[in-house]
C-alpha positions in Angstrom: 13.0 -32.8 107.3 16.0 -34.8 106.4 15.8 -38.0 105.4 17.2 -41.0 107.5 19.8 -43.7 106.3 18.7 -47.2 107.5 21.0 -48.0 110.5 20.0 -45.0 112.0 15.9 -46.0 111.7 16.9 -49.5 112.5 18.4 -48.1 115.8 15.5 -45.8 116.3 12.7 -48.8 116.0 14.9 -50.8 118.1 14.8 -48.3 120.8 11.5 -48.0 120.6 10.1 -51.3 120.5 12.3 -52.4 123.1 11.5 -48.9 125.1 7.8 -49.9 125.1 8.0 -53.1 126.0 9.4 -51.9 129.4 6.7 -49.0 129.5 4.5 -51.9 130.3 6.3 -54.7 131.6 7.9 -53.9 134.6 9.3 -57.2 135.2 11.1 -56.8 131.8 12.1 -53.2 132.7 14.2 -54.7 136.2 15.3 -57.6 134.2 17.3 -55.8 131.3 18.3 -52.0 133.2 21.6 -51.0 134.7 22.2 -51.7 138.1 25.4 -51.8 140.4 24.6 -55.1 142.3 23.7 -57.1 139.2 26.4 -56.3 136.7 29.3 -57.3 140.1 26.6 -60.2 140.0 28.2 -61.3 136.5 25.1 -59.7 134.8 26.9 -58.2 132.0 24.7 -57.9 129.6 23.1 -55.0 131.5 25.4 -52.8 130.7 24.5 -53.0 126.6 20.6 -53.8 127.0 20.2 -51.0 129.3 20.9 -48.9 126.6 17.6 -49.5 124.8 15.3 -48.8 128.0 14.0 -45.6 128.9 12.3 -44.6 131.8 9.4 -42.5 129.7 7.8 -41.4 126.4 10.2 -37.7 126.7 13.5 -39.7 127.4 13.0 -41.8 124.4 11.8 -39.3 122.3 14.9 -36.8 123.5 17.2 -39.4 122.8 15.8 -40.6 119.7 15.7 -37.0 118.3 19.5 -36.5 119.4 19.9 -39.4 117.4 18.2 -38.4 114.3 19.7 -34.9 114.6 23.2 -36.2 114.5 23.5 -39.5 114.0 23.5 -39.2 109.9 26.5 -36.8 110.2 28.7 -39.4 112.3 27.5 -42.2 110.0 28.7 -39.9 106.6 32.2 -39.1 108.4 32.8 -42.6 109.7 31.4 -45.2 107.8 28.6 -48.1 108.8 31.2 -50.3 110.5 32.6 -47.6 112.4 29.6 -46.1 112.9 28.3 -48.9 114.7 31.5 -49.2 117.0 31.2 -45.7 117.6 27.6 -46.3 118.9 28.3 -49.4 121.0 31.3 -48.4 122.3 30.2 -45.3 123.7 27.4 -47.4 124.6 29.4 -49.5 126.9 31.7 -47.0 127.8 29.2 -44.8 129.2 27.4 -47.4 131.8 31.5 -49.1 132.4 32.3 -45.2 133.7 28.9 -45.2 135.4 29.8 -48.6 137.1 33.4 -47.4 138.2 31.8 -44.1 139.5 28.9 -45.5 141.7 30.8 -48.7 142.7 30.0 -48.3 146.4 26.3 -47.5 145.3 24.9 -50.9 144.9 21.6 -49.6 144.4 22.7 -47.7 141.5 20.2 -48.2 138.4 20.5 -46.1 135.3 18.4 -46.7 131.5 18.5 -45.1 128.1 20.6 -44.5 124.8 22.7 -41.3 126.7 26.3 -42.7 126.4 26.0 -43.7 122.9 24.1 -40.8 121.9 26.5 -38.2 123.7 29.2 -40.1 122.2 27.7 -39.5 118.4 27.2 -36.0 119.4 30.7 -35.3 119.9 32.1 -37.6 117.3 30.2 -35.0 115.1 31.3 -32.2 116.6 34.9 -32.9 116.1 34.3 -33.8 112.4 32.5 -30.8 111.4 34.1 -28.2 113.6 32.6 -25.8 111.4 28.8 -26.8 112.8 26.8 -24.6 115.0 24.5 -25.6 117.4 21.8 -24.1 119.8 19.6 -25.4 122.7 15.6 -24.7 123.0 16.1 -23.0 126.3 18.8 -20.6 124.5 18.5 -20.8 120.7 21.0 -18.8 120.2 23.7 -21.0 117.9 26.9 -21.6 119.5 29.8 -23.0 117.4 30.0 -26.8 118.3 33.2 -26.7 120.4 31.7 -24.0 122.9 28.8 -26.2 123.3 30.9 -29.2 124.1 33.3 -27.8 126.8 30.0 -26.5 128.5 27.7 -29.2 127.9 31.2 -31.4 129.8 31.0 -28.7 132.5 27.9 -29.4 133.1 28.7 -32.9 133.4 30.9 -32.8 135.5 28.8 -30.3 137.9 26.1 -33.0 137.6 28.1 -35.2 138.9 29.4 -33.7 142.0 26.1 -32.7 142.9 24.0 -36.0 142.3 21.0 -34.2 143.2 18.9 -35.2 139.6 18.1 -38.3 138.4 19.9 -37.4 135.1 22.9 -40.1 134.4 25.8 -37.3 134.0 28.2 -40.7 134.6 26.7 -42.2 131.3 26.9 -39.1 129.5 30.4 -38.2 130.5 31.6 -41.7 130.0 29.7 -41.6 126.7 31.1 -38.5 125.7 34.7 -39.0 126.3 34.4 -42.8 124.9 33.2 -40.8 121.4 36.5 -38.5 121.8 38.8 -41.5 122.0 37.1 -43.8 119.9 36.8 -41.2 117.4 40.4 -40.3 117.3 41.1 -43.7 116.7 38.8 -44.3 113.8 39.2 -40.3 111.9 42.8 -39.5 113.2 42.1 -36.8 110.8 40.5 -34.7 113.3 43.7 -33.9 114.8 44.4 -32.0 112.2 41.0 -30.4 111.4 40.0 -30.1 115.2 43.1 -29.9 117.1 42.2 -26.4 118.9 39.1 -28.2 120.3 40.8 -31.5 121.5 43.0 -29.2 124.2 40.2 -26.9 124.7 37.8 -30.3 125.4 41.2 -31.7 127.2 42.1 -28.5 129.6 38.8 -27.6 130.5 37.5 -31.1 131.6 41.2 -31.6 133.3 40.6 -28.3 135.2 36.9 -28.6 136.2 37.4 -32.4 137.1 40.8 -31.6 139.3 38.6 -28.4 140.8 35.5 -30.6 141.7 36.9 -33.4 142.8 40.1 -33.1 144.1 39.9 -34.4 147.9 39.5 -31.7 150.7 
């Protein structure tokens, strides 16, 4: 088991306290989630506090494991401070592309750690290109790059369809926030992960033109 640096269990409590408290407090739970009408209400804060909801003991624990998995990595390549931006910008960036996507949906309500979490996941993909990883329904390890163009695939599939009730906008805007924001704090991924940026670039121009262009 590794061990875990201190931001990453204070984020981890913080989730989970805050996680439980909506369990059983549903009152709380409307107050503080993501939703369409209330953030074009001027209920900003939504978009950040959201983040530490979840809608049940497996979200929070699959996001909370993400983040333990992976969170140490991002915070040894980038730092506390931009560690932290990392996680609330992809954070905000993930419920801000969720808010453009479903703007006519004014019922729209989203919760959970996704965006940020989706946004460390890549940040460390990009940093270690070298790392392999594997899901339990295939455990068969994949070098990080294939996983990310198909895990953004996937996104992007999610999206079209809209027939879960999985946030694909969150995670995509999560994902490509971590991209950006990590190319802006570690420009030295260019050089060590340049063949993945295009691949990451092509294949999400591609599948995004294909799935959405209009008929």
């Amino acid at each position: 088991m590794q061990s875990l640096s201190t931001i990453i269990l204070a984020l981890i409590i913080t989730n989970l306290l805050i996680s439980l408290k909506g369990f059983n407090d549903t009152v709380f739970f409307n107050r503080f989630k993501f939703n369409i009408a209330a953030v074009k209400l001027g209920q900003n804060f939504r978009v950040i506090t959201s983040a530490f909801l979840h809608v049940d003991f497996s979200h929070l624990a699959f996001n909370m494991f993400a983040l333990y998995l992976f969170g140490d990595q991002a915070l040894e390549g980038l730092g506390l401070v931009n560690f932290l931006i990392l996680y609330f910008g992809c954070l905000i960036s993930g419920n801000l592309f969720a808010l453009y996507f479903h703007r006519e949906d004014s019922y729209y309500s989203a919760v959970g750690a996704s965006g940020a979490i989706m946004g460390i996941l890549y940040a460390t993909i990009l940093m270690y290109p070298e790392m392999k990883l594997a899901l339990i329904i295939f455990p068969v390890p994949l070098p990080g790059y294939v996983f990310g163009i198909g895990y953004l695939v996937y996104t992007l599939f999610g999206m079209k369809k809209q027939q879960d009730n999985i946030g694909h906008t969150a995670h995509f805007g999560g994902a490509i926030g971590g991209i950006i924001t990590t190319l802006i704090l570690a420009p030295w991924i260019i050089d060590t992960s340049f063949s993945t940026l295009i691949l990451l670039g092509i294949v999400t121009a591609v599948t995004g033109f294909i799935l959405f262009k209009k008929n």
